[in-house]
N, C-alpha and C positions, 0 to 999 in steps of 0.2 A: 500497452506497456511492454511488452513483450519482443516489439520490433527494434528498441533503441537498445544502446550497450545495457548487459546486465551490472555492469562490476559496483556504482554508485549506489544502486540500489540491494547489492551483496554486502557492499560495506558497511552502509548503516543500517540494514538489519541484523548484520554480525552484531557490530558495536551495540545496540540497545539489547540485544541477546544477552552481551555479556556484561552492560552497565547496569543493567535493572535489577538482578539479584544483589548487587554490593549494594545498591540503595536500597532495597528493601530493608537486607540485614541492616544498615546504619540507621535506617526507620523504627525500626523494630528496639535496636538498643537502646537508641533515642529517647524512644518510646516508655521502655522501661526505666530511665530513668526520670524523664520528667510527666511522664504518663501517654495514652497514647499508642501503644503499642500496638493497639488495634486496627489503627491505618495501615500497616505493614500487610494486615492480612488482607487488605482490600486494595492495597497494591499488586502484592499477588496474584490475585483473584483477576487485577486486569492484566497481567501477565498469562496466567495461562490463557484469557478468553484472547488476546489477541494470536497467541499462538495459533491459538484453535482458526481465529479468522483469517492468519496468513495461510495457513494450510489449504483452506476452502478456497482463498482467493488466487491460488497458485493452481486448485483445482479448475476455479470456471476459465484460467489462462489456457490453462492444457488443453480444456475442451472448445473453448473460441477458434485455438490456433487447430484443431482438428477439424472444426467445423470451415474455417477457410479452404483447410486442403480440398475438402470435398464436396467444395462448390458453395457452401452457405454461407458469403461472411457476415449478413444482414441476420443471422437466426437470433434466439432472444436470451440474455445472460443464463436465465434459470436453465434453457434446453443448453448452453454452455456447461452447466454447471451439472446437471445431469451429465454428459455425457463425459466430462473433465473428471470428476471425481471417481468414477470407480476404475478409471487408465491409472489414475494415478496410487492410488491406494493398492492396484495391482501391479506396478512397476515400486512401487517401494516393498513391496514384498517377496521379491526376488530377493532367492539367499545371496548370504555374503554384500551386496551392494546396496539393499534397498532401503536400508538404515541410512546412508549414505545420501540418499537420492530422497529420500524425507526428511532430514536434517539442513539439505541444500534449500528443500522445497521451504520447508518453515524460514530458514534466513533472507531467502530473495521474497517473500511473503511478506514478511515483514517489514523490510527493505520499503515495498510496492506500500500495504498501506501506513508505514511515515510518510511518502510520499506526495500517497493522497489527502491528507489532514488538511483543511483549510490553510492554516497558517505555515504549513512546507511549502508552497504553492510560490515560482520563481515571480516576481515581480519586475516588471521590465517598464523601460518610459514609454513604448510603442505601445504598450498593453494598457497604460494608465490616462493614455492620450485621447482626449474625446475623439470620434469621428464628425467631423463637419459636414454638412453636404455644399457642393461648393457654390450654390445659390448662396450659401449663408455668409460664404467670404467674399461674394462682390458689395460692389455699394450702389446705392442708388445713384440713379444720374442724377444731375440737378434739372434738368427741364422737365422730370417727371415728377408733376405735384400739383 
């Protein structure tokens, strides 16, 4: 995910950054007044877990694209994700920047899994298109029978 442009997947994890709290609160008002209010908090609640999950998933990026550098690209997500998350949590905690460089990490994080949802997933006619094999697209002769 990491090799193609970042910027689509900057955008829409900005954008849900910044859509999902107005909906919550209009959930929540909603909520109070025709009851309900309680969904708000369980909007929430998957608000902060995906944050939580863009961060990790921006972790095991860091440590895949590290693990390329130095020779493994076949090693296995978790040994990814070991070795991703504590570069990362150490580069966001450089003064002055690192806020910056966690903020970026949680928006292209989340960006990555809207992406990966089932139903975000490009649908194309080449992809939707059986494969034949092409015994199956001749015809029989007729003097075989």
């Amino acid at each position: 995910a990491y090799k193609t442009a970042p910027w689509s997947r900057i955008g829409v994890g900005l954008a849900i950054l910044l859509i999902v709290p107005f909906v919550v609160l209009l959930t929540f008002v909603a909520g109070l007044i025709v009851g309900g209010w309680w969904l708000a908090l369980f909007l929430l609640a998957a608000y902060v877990f995906v944050t939580l999950v863009a961060f990790a998933v921006v972790g095991e990026m860091v440590g895949r694209f590290t693990l390329e550098r130095l020779g493994q690209p076949a090693a296995h997500p978790i040994l990814a994700l070991l070795l991703g998350m504590p570069i990362l949590l150490i580069v966001t905690s450089i003064p002055a920047i690192g806020w910056l460089i966690g903020v970026i990490a949680v928006i292209y994080g989340v960006g990555v899994v809207a992406f990966a949802l089932p139903w975000s997933a490009p649908t194309t006619p080449q992809a939707a298109a059986p494969v034949l094999p092409t015994a199956a697209l001749t015809r029989p002769s007729p003097s075989a029978g």
